[in-house]
C-alpha positions as CSV (number, residue, x, y, z in Angstrom):
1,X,98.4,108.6,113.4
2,X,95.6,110.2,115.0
3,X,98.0,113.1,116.5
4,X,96.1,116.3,113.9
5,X,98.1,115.9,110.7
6,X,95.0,117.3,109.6
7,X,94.8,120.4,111.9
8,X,98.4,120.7,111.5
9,X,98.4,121.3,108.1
10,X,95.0,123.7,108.2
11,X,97.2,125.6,110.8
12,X,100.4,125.9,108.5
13,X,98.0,127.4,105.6
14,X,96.2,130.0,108.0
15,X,99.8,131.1,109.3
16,X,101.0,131.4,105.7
17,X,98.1,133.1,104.7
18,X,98.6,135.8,107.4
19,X,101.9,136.2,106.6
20,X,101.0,136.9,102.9
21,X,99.6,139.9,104.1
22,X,102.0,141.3,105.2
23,X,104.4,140.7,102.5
24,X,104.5,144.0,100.3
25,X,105.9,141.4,97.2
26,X,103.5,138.8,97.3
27,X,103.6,138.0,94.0
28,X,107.3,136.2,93.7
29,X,108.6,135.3,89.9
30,X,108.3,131.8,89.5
31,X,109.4,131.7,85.9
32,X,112.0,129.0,86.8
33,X,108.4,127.1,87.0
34,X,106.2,128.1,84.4
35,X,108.7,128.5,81.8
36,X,106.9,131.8,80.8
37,X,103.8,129.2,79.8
38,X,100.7,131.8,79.3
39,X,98.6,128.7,79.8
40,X,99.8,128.5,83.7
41,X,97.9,130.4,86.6
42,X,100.3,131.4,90.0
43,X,98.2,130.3,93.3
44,X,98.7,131.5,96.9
45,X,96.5,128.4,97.6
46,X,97.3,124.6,98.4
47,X,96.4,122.2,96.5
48,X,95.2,118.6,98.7
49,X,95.8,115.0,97.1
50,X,93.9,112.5,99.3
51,X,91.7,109.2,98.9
52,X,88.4,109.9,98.1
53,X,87.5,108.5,101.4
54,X,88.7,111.9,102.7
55,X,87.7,114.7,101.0
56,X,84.6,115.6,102.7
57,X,86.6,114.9,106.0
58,X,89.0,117.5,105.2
59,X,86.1,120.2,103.9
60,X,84.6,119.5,107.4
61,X,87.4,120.0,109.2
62,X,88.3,123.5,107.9
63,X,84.5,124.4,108.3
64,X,85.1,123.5,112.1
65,X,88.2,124.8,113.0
66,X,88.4,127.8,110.9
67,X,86.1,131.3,110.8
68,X,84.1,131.3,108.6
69,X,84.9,132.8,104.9
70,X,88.3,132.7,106.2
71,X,89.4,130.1,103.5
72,X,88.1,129.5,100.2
73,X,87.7,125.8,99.9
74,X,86.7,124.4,96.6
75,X,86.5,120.3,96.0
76,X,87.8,119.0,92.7
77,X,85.8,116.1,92.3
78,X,82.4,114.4,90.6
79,X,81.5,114.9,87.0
80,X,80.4,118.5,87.0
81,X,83.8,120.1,88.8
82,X,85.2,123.3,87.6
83,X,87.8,122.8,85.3
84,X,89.0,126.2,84.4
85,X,92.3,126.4,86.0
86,X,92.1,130.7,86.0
87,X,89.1,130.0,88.6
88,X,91.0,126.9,90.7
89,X,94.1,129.4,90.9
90,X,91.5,131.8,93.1
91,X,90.8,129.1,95.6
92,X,92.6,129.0,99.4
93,X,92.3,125.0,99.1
94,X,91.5,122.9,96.1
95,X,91.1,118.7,97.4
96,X,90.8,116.7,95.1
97,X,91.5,112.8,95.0
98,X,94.5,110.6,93.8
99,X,92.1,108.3,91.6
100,X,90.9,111.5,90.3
101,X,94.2,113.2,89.4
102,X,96.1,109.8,87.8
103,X,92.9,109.9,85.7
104,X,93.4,113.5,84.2
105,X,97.1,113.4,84.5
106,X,97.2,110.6,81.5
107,X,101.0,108.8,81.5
108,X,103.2,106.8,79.8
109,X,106.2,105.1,80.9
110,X,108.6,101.9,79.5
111,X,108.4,99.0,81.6
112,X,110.6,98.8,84.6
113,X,111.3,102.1,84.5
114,X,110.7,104.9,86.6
115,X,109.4,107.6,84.2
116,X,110.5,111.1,83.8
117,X,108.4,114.2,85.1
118,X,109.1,116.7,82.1
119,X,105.6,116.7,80.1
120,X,104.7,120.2,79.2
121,X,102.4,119.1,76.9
122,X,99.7,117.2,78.9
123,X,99.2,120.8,81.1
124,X,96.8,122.1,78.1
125,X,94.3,118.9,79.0
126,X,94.4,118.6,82.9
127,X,93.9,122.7,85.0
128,X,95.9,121.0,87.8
129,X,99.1,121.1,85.9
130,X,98.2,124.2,84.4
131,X,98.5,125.9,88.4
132,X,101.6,126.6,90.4
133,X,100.2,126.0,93.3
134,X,101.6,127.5,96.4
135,X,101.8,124.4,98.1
136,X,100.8,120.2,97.9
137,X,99.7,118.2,100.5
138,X,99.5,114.4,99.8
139,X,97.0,113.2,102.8
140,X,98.0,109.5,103.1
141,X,101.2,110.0,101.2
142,X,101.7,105.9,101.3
143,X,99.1,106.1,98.4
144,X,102.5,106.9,95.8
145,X,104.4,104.2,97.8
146,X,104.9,102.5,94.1
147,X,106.9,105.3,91.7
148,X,106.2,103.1,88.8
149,X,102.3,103.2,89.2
150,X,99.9,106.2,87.5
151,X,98.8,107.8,90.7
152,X,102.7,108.2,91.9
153,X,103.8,109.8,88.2
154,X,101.1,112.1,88.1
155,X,101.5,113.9,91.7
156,X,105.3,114.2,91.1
157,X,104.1,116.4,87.4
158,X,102.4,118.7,89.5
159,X,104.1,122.6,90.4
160,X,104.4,124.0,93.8
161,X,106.9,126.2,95.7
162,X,106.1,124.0,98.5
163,X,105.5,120.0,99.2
164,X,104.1,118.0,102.0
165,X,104.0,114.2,102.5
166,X,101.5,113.6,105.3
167,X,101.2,110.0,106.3
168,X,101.3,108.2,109.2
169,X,103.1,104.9,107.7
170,X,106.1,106.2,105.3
171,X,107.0,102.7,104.6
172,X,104.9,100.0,104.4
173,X,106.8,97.7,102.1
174,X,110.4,98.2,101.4
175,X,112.8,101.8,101.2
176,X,111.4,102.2,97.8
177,X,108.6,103.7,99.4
178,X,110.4,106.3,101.0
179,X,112.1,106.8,97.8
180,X,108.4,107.1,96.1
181,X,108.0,110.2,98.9
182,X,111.5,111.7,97.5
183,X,110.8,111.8,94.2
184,X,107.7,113.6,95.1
185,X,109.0,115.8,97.6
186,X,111.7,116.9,94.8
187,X,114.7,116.2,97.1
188,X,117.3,116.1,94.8
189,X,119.9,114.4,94.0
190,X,118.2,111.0,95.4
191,X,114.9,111.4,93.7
192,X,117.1,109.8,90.5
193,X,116.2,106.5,90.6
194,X,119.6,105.0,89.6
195,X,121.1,107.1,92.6
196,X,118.7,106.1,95.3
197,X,119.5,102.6,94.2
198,X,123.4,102.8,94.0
199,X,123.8,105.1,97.1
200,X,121.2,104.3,99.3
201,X,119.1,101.2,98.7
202,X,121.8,99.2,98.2
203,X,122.4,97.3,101.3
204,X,125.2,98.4,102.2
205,X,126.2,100.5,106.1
206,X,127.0,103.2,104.0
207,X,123.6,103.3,102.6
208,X,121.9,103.0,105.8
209,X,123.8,106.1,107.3
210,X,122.7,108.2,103.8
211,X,119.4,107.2,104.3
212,X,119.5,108.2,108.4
213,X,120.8,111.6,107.4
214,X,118.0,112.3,105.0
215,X,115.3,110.8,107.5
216,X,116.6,112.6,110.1
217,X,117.0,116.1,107.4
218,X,113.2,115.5,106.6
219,X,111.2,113.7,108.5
220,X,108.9,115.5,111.1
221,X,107.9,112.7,113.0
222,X,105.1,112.4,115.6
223,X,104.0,109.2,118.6
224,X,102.1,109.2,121.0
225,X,104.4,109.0,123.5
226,X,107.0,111.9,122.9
227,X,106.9,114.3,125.6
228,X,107.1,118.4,125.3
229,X,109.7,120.7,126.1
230,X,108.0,120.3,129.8
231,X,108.3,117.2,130.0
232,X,104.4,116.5,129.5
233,X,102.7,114.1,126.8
234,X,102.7,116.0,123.4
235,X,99.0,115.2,123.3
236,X,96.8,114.2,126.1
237,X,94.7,110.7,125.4
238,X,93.5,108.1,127.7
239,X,94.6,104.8,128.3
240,X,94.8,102.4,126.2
241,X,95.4,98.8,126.7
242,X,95.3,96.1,124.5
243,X,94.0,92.4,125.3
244,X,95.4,89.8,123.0
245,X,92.4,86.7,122.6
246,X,93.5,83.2,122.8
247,X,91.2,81.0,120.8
248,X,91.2,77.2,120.1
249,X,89.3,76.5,117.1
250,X,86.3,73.6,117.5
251,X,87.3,70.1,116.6
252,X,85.5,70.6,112.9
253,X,87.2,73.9,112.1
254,X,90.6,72.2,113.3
255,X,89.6,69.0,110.5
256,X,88.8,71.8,107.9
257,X,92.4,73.9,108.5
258,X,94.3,70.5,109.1
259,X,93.5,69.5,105.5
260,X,94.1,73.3,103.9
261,X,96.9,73.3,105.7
262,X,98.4,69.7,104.7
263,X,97.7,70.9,101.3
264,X,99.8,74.0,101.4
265,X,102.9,73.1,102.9
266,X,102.9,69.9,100.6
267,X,102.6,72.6,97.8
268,X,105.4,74.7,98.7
269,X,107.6,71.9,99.7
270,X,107.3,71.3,96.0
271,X,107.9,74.6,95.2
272,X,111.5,74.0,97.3
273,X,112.1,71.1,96.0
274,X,111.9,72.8,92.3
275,X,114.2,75.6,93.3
276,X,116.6,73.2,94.4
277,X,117.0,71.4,90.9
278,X,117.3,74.6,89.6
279,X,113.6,74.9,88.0
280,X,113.3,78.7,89.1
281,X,113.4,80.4,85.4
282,X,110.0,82.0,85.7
283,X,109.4,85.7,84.9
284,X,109.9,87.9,87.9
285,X,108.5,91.3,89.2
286,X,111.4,93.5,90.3
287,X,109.7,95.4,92.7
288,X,108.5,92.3,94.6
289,X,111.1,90.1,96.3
290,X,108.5,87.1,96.3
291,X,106.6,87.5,93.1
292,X,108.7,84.3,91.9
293,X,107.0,82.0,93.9
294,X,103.6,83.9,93.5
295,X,104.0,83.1,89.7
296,X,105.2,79.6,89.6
297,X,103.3,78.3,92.4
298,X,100.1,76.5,91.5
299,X,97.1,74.0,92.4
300,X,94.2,72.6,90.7
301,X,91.2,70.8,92.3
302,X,90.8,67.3,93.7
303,X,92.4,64.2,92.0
304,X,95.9,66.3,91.1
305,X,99.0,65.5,92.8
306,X,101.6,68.1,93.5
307,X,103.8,67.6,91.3
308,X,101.0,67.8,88.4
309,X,99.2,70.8,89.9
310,X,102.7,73.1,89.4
311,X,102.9,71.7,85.8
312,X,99.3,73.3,84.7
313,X,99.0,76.5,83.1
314,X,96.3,77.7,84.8
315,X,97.9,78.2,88.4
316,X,96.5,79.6,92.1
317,X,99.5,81.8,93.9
318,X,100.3,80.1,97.0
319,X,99.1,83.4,98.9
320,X,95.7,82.3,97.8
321,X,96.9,79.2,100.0
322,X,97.8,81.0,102.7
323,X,94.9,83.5,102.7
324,X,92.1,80.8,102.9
325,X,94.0,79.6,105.8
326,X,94.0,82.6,107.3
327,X,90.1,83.2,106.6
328,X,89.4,79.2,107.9
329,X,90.3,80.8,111.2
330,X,87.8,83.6,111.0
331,X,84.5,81.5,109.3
332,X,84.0,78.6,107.0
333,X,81.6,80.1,105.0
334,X,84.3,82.5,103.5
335,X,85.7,79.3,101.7
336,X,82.3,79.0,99.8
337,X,83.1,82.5,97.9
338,X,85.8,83.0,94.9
339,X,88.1,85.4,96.1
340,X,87.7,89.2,95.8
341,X,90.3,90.8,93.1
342,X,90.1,93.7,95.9
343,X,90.8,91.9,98.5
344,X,93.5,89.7,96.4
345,X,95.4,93.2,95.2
346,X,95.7,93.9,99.4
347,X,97.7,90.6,99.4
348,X,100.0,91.7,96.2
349,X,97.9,89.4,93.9
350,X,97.0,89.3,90.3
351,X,95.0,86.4,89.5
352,X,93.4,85.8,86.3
353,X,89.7,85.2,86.0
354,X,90.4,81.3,85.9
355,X,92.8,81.8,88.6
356,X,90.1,83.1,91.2
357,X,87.6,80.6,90.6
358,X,89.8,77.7,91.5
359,X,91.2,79.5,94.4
360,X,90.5,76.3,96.8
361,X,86.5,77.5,96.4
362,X,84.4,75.4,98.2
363,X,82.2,75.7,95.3
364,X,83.4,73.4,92.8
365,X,84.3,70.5,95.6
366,X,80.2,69.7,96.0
367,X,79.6,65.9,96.2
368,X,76.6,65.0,94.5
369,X,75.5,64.6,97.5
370,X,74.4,68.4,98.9
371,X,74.9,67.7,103.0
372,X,78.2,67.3,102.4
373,X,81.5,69.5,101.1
374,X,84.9,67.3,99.4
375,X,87.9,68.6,100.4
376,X,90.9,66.6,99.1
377,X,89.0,63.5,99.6
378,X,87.5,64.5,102.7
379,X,84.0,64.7,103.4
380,X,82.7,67.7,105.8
381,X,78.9,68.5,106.5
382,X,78.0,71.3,104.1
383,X,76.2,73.1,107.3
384,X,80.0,73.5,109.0
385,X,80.0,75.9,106.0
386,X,77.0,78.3,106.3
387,X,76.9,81.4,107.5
388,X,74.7,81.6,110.1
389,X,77.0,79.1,111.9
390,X,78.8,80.6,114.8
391,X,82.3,80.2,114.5
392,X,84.9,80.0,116.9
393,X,85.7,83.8,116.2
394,X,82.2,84.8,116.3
395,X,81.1,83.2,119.8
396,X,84.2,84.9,121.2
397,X,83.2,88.1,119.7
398,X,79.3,87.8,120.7
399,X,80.6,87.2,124.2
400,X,82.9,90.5,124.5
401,X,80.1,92.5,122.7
402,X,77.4,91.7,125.3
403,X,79.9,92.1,128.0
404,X,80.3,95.7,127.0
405,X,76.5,96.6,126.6
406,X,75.7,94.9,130.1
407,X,78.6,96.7,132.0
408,X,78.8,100.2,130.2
409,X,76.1,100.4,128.1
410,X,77.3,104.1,126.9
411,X,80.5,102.6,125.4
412,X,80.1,101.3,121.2
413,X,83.2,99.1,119.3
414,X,84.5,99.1,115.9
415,X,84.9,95.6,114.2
416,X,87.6,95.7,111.8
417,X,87.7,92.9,109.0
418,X,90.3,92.4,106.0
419,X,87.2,90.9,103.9
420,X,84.2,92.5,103.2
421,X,82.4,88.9,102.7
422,X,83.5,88.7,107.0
423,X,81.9,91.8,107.5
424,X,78.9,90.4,106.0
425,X,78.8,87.7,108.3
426,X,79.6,89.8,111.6
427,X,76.5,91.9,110.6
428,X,74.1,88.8,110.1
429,X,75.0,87.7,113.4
430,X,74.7,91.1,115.0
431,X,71.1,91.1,113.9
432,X,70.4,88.1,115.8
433,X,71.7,89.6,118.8
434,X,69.5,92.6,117.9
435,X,72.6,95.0,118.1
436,X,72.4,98.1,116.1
437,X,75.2,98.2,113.6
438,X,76.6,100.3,110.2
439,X,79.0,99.3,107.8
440,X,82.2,101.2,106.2
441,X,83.6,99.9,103.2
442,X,84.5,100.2,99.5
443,X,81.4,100.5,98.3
444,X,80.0,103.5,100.7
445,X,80.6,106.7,98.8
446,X,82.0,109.6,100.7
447,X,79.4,111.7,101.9
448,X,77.7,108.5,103.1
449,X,81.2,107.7,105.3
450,X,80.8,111.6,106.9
451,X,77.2,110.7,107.7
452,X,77.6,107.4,109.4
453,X,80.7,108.4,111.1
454,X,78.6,111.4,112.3
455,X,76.0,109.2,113.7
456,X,78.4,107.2,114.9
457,X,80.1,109.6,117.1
458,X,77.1,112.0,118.1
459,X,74.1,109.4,119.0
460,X,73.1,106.7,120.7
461,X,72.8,104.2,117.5
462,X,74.6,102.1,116.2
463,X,76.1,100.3,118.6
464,X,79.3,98.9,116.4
465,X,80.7,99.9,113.6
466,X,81.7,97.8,110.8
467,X,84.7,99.0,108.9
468,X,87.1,96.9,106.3
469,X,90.6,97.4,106.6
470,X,91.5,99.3,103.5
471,X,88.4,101.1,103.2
472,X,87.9,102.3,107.0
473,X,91.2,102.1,107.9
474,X,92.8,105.2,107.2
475,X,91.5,109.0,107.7
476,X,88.1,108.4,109.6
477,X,87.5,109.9,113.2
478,X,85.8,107.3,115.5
479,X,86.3,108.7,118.7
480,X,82.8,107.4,119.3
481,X,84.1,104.0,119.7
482,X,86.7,102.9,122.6
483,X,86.2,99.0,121.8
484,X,88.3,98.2,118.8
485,X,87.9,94.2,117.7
486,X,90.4,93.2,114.9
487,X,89.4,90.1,113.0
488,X,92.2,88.9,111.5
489,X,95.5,89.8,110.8
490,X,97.2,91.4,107.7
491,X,100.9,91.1,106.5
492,X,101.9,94.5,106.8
493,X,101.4,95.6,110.5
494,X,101.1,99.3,109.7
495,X,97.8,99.5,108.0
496,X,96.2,97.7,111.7
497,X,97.8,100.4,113.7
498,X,96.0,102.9,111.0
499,X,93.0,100.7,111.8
500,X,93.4,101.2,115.7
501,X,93.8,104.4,115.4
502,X,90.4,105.6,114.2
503,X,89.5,105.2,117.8
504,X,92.7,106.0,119.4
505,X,93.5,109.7,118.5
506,X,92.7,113.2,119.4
507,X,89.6,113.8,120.4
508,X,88.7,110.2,122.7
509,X,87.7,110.8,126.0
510,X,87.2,107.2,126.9
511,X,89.6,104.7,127.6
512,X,90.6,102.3,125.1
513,X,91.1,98.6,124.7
514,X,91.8,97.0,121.5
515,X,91.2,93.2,121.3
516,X,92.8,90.7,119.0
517,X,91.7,87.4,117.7
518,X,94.6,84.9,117.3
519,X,93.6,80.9,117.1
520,X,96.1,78.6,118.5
521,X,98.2,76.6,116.2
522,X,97.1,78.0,113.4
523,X,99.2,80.4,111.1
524,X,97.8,83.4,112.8
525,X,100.3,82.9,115.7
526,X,103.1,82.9,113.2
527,X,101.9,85.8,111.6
528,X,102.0,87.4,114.9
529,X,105.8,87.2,114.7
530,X,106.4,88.0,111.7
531,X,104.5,91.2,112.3
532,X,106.5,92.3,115.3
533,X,109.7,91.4,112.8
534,X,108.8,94.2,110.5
535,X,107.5,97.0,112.6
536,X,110.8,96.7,114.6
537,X,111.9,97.1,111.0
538,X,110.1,100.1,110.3
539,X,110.9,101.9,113.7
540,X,114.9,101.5,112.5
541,X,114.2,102.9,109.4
542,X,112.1,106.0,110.9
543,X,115.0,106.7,113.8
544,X,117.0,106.6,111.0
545,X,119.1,103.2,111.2
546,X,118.6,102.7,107.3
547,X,117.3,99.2,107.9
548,X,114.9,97.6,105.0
549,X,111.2,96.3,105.6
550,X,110.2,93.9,103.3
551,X,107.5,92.2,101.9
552,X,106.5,88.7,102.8
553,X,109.4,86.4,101.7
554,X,110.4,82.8,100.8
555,X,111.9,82.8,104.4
556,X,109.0,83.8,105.9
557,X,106.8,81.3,104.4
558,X,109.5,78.4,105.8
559,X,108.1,80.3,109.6
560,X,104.7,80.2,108.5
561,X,104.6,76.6,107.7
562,X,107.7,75.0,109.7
563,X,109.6,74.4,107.1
């Protein structure tokens, strides 16, 4: 991440154009493709998948690094795109966007199946399929991690001579994510499902040297600290150095997580107890290890034992739990806000509309009287709970903030927040402080992300940059930051080192330090070891060990809560 994917790929398609040139049969019979359709159009250009967040990055890119008129780039997005596929066929490089595609690329599948790519029919309706493109390029390939989902079905329909999966975190989850990159890539015979599940996700040594042949077969991998043939760095950056923060929350925000947290672990010692006496016959997800406990698990408001909560229909997934613990430790006020279905789908959560509003929302606990907040028969000032209040998180933040403008005035930070409703809170405060700031998330569209991150890297204002972690935290150049602040901290490791490395890439001149916030005896500090469990996971799997990264699991949830 943060190594030129991007120019990587804009050099392979210059060098393959040139070569084109001097190839006296450029046009090669691809019949074995088009089936002799006279609906299809042959392309000598490449067709980019990316997320939306993106595409203007990648127009902008080829505008800078290439001569001009030396590529036709065309984007294949907004309502009034050119659909005729004759007149896509002409282009050097067609992006386009993966919400975009599953949304032409209609599909239908059986449950708990991974569908077939063989629908000839569909090309009349959608000029994408209707092209035999000379190449595909999935920017972020990670986005098809799930083979079952729309987006994942539809790139795998598409024709090519030649495939690329770009992406700096192949797995994220579990191996059938790197399976999801197979089936795409066409590598046969392990893009059959029922294969890839009997001969190499199956747990077995065996498996795990199969699947270290084919990472090693075809996986071009890149860090940052692989050396050249010389022995030099393969790309020059500056230091970077990262400072872990050590908070204790304050004596209120300790009351406030004491009772969540009592509340929790009371919950899923239930939970264990139930498994134990066999009470475990709940519909299950296949393709999530823990979505047993995320559907049985449940909690109602104040008044309701344990033992009654898990026998009401209308039930609260006890990652809702463990997410409002996690946001206790960041501010208060986020407990005053139903949760975010976006937010809740980064989690691996589906709650119903009933669900979300009686997600532990602080809400529906008012006492009569308004000073003060109930929570499981506790009282708590209602002003512990605003948002103007500095938390713990905050003051520590405000402090290393000023430091930086007092000492090296020239250097600007990027605060990185899973939840938009923190962001919201950072920049409130920010104000106060009367530092300039501009914020990156879902609801910025992209040429308003090019133009902030522009301004953001070229002048003097803003100061800091407010990004969320799924919006921000993949594709953008921040190389005007050195200061990276990370909130809070997310399951899956990977998509924070995405995060960190919007300032740490090619292209920083500065030194960089990336802080973390972790408050002591909290389950921050557990999540911290859980995270260094699974990217010592994922490094196996990428050198080719064949071991498995999974998602967040029964056993980890004993860790989290000292069970």
């Amino acid at each position: 991440m943060g190594l030129g994917k991007t120019l990587t790929m804009i050099a392979l398609i210059l060098t393959q154009k040139d070569q084109e040139k001097n190839k006296k049969d450029k046009n090669m019979p691809l019949t074995w493709l088009s089936k002799d359709d006279s609906t299809e159009f042959t392309s000598h250009g490449t067709l980019i998948i990316c997320p939306a967040s993106l595409i203007h990055h990648w127009k902008k890119e080829v505008e800078k690094r290439v001569s001009s008129n030396k590529l036709r780039v065309y984007l294949y997005h907004g309502p009034n795109r050119d659909q005729r596929a004759r007149v896509l066929s002409t282009y050097d490089i067609v992006i386009t966007t993966y919400s975009l595609l599953a949304k032409e690329i209609p599909t239908k599948k059986q449950k708990e199946q991974v569908p077939d790519t063989n629908h000839s029919e569909e090309r009349v309706s959608a000029p994408l399929l209707r092209i035999v493109w000379a190449r595909i390029i999935l920017d972020e390939a990670h986005n098809v991690k799930n083979p079952q989902v729309q987006t994942s079905i539809a790139v795998c329909k598409l024709q090519a001579r030649a495939r690329w999966a770009v992406t700096g975190t192949p797995i994220q989850n579990n191996l059938l994510d790197m399976y999801s990159l197979l089936k795409f890539l066409r590598c046969s015979p392990f893009d059959e499902f029922n294969l890839w599940r009997s001969h190499v996700d199956n747990g077995t040594k065996k498996g795990g040297e199969r699947l270290s042949i084919l990472t090693k077969s075809l996986l071009l991998r890149r860090t940052k600290d692989q050396l050249d043939s010389t022995g030099k760095p393969l790309v020059m950056l500056p230091q970077r150095k990262f400072q872990l923060h050590h908070l204790k929350l304050s004596e209120d925000e300790e009351a406030v997580y004491s009772v969540l947290f009592t509340r929790s672990r009371s919950a899923l010692q239930s939970y264990l107890k139930r498994q134990e006496r066999g009470d475990n016959q709940s519909g299950r997800s296949p393709d999530n290890p823990f979505s047993r406990v995320a559907q049985e698990f449940g909690s109602s408001g104040p008044g309701h034992s344990v033992a009654e909560d898990s026998q009401r229909s209308s039930t609260v997934h006890i990652l809702s739990h463990l997410l409002r613990l996690r946001q206790c430790c960041c501010h208060l006020s986020l407990l005053k806000s139903a949760l975010d279905p976006t937010e809740l789908k980064n989690e691996g959560l589906v709650l119903s509309l009933e669900d979300q509003l009686s997600a532990l929302t602080l809400s529906e606990l008012q006492n009569s009287d308004p000073s003060t907040v109930s929570l499981n028969g506790e009282c708590f000032k209602a002003e512990l709970f605003e948002d103007m209040r500095e938390s713990t998180k905050i003051s520590s933040l405000l402090v290393e903030l000023d430091a930086i403008q007092r000492n090296a005035g020239s250097q600007k930070s990027v605060i990185v927040s899973q939840w938009t409703s923190m962001l919201k809170v950072v920049a409130r405060h920010l104000k106060r402080y009367k530092l300039t700031y501009a914020t990156i998330d879902g609801s910025v569209n992209p040429k308003q992300r090019m133009d902030l991150v522009e301004a953001f890297n070229n002048s003097r204002s803003p100061q800091v940059m407010l990004i969320s972690l799924l919006a921000g935290g993949v594709g953008l150049n921040l190389t005007g930051g050195n200061h990276l602040f990370l909130l809070d901290m997310h399951w899956n490791p990977s998509l924070e080192d995405q995060a960190c490395d919007r300032i740490y890439r090619v292209g920083q001149q500065k030194d960089v330090v990336i802080h973390r916030f972790v408050c002591e005896g909290t389950v921050e500090e557990k999540i911290l070891q859980l995270q260094k469990k699974k990217k010592d996971l994922a490094k196996q799997v990428l050198s080719g060990s064949g071991e498995s990264v999974t998602r967040l699991t029964l056993a980890d949830l004993k860790v989290l809560f000292g069970i």
